[in-house]
C-alpha positions, 0 to 999 in steps of 0.5 A: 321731271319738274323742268318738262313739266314746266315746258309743257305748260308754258307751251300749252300756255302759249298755245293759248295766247294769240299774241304768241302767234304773231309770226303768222300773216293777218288771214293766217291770224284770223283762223289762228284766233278762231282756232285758239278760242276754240281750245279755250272753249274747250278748256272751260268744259268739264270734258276737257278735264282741266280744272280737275287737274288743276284741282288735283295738282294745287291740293298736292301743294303744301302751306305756302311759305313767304318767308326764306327761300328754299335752297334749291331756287330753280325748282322753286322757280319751275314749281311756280312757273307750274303753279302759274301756268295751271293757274293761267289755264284755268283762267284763260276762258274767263280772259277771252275774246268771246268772254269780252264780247259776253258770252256765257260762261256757265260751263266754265264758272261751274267748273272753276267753282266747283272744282277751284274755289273748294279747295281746302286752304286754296290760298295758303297753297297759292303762292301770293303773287297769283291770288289776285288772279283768282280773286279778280272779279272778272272770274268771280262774278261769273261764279258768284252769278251761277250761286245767286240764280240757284238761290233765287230758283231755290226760293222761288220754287219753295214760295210757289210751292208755298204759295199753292198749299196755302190755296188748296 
């Protein structure tokens, strides 16, 4: 079961990458990239129920071990291959070409903080190699911007608030 489930998620990763499409010719490309930033697009949504599954599958990951290596090391292997390709999906609307070009990422932030980011002892279930990923600016910044204008809406709010009792 480990060995198709790896498969499956290498070909839904590649699914995703562009460059995996490279056998097409140049106007074939164009509509394969339109079609492949729209299922990222998709990816980011809380329809598309990806990062609840993501959720769900590291939360079943126990503490990560660094030292030693277990005896089986091919099902270490496709359990990272897993880990990795879950990690790289749920990453791949920060990663994108609309992204690039600054598009709003609300959707997707708010689901990979909400969903993600709270996962009790996120990172001693990742293996090590895959936590710069998650810390990498380029996902967190989205994120951490969706927390900062709660807060402001929240103050400025309590201080209009404030600021009309103190005038009646």
């Amino acid at each position: 079961m480990v060995d198709m489930t790896a498969i499956a998620m290498r070909l839904a990763v590649s699914l995703t990458d562009c460059k995996t499409w490279k056998i097409l010719k140049s106007e074939s490309s164009r509509a394969a990239d339109a079609s492949v930033e729209t299922l990222i697009e998709f990816i980011g949504t809380c329809q598309s129920g990806t990062y609840n599954c993501v959720r769900q599958y590291i939360k079943c990951l126990g503490p990560h071990v660094t030292t030693g290596k277990n005896s089986s090391g091919t099902a270490t292997d496709d359990h990272f291959l897993i880990t990795a390709s879950a990690v790289t999906l749920a990453l791949r609307p920060f990663h994108s070409k609309k992204a690039q070009r600054g598009t709003d990422l609300n959707g997707a932030s708010k689901e990979y903080f909400k969903l993600v980011l709270t996962i009790p002892y996120l990172c001693k279930r990742m293996p090590p190699l895959l936590l710069p990923a998650l810390k990498h600016i380029s996902v967190l910044q989205p994120c951490l911007k969706i927390i900062l204008v709660r807060v402001l809406m929240l103050i400025w709010t309590n201080s209009a608030l404030a600021f009309s009792v103190l005038l009646d």
